[in-house]
N, C-alpha and C positions, 0 to 999 in steps of 0.2 A: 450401292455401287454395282451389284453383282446383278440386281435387277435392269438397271440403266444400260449396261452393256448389253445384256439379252434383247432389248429391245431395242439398240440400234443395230447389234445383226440383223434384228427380223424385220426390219425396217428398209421400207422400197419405194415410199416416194421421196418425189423433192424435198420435202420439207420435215423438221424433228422438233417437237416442243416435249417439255416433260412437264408435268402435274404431280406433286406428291399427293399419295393415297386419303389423308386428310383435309386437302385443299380442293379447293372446284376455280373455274374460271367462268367470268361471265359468255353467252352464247355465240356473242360478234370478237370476241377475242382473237382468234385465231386465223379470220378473214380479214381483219384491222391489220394485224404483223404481215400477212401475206401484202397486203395491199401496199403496206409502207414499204419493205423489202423488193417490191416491181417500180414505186415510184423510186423510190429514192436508188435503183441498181444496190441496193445494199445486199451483206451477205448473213446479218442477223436481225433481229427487230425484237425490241424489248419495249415493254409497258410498267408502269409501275404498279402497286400491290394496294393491296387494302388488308390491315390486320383485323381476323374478327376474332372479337375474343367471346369466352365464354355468357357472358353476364347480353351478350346481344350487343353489343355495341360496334359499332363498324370504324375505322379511321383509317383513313389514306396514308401510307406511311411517310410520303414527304405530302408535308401540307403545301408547301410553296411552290407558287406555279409556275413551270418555267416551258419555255417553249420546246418542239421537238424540234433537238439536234440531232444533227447528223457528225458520228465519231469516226474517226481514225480506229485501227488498232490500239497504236501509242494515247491519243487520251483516254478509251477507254479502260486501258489500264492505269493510266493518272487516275481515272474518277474513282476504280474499284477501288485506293487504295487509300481514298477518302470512308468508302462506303457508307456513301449516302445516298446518292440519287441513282446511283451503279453499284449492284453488291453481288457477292459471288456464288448468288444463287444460280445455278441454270434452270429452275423453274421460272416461270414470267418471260421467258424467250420463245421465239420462233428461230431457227436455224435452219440454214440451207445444208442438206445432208450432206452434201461433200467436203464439206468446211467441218466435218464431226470423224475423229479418226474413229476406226472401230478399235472396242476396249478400251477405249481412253481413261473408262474410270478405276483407279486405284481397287482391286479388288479386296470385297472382304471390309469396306473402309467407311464409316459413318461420317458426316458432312466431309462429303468429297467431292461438293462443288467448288471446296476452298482452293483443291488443288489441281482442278483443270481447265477453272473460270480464266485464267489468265491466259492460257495456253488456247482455250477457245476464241479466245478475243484478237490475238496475237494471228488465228490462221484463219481471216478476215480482211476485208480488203475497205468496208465500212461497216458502219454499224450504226442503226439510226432506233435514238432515243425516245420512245413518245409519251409525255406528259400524261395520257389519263391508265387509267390505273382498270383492269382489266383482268386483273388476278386475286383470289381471295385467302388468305395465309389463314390457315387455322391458327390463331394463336391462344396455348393452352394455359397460358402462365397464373391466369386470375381462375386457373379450377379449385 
């Protein structure tokens, strides 16, 4: 968290994604979420994940394919609280930096996407969803 806030102080353009240090994102990632967030006037754009685990294996975390919608605040906090196709990660977003209060994150505090995801979503005006998957989760569970 303490890292997260450091770099939305230092942070100066339009736009704020975050990457944990173990994950990578494919190289059109980031120009996809810009490109949706100009079409769509949205003020977030999220892509889904792919878990790679240790052993090489890759999988999309929702297999089922569903088209890109465009959210509200209100459902995307309905979906978060599904979390399934919307989860309270802030990694896999593009955010419009003014929609990102400074120090929002809970200092000191290990998964503290849990408790600003909502509040992120909330100070948003849309939010559009896009079906391919664009982000790569290290997942470490089968080490």
């Amino acid at each position: 968290s303490d890292a997260r806030n450091c770099g939305l102080r230092a942070a100066a353009g339009e736009y704020v994604a975050f990457v944990d240090s173990d994950d990578w994102i494919s190289l059109v990632m980031l120009e996809r979420l810009e490109e949706a967030i100009e079409h769509y006037d949205a003020d977030m754009a999220m892509c889904q994940f792919t878990n790679a685990y240790a052993d090489g294996v890759f999988e999309k975390h929702m297999q089922e394919k569903y088209p890109d919608e465009l959210l509200s605040a209100r459902n995307a906090v309905e979906l978060l609280l599904e979390d399934a196709r919307v989860t309270s990660h802030v990694w896999r977003k593009l955010y419009k930096r003014k929609r990102i209060p400074a120090d929002c994150f809970p200092a000191g505090m290990y998964f503290e996407d849990i408790c600003v995801m909502p509040d992120l979503f909330l100070n948003c005006r849309k939010i559009i969803c896009l079906d391919d998957a664009y982000y790569f989760y290290r997942d470490e569970i089968f080490l």
